[in-house]
C-alpha positions in Angstrom: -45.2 -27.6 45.4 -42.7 -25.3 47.0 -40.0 -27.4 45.8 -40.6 -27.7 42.4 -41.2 -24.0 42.5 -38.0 -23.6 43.4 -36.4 -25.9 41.2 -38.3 -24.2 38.5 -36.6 -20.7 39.7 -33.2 -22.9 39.9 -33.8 -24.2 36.4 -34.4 -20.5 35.0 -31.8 -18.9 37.2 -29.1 -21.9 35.8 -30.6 -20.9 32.6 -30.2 -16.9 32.3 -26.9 -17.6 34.4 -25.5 -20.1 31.3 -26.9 -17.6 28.6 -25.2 -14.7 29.8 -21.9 -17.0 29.8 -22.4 -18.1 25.7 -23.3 -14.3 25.4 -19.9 -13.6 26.8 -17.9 -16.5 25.0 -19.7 -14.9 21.8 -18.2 -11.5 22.3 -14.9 -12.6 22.7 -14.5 -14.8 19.9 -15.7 -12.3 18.0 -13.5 -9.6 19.6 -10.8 -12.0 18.6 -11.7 -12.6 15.3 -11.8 -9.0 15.0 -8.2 -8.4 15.9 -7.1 -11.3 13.7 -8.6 -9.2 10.9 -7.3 -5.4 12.0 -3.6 -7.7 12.8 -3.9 -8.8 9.3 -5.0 -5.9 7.7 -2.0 -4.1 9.4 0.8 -6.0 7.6 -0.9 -5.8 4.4 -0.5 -2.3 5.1 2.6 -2.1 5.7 3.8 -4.2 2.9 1.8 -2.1 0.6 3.5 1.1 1.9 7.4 -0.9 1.4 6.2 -2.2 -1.8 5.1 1.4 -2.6 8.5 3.0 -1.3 10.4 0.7 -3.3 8.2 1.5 -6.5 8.9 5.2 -5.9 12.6 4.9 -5.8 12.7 3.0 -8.9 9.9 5.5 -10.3 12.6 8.2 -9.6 15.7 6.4 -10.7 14.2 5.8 -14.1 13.2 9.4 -14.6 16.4 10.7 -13.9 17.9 8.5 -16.7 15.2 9.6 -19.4 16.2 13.6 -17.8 19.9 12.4 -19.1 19.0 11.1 -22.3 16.7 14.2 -23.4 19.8 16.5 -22.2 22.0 14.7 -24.2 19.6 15.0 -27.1 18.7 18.3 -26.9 23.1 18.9 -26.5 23.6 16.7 -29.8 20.4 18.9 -31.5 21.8 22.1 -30.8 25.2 21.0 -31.9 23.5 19.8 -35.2 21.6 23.5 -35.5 25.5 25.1 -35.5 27.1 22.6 -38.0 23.4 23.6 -40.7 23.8 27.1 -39.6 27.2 27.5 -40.1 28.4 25.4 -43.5 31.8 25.9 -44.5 31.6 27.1 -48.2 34.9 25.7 -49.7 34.1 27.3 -53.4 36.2 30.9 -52.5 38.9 29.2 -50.5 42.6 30.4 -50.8 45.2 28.2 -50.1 
């Protein structure tokens, strides 16, 4: 009886022993899924952020054109406003 009580502690000893080495196997894969995941995340990051960057500069380069076209409006509307202000009256001319 003494030996199959310790083959029973054996048993249950290779047991806890084997479940604490799954336990540990468990945590790893997880811990590397886990760093897949943030690695991932990271370039999707930073392609959103150059993708973002590039948006910006075009963002900008477009607004300065429309800032040239509404100066060069409001130059040909105030040169409009001087040829209606000032109309030549050609009635009292003198040769």
């Amino acid at each position: 009886m003494n030996k199959g009580l310790q083959a029973s502690a054996l048993a249950m000893l290779i047991m806890f022993t084997a479940t604490e080495f799954v336990y540990a196997a468990s945590i790893s894969t997880r811990v590397r899924i886990v760093e897949g995941k943030a690695a991932q995340n990271a370039k999707t990051i930073k392609y959103l952020q150059s993708t973002q960057a590039q948006q910006i500069s075009e963002l900008s380069q477009k607004l300065h054109g429309i800032k040239d076209l509404e100066s060069k409006i409001d130059f040909l509307m105030q040169e409009r406003e001087k040829k209606v202000k000032h109309p030549e009256d050609k009635r009292y001319s003198y040769p």
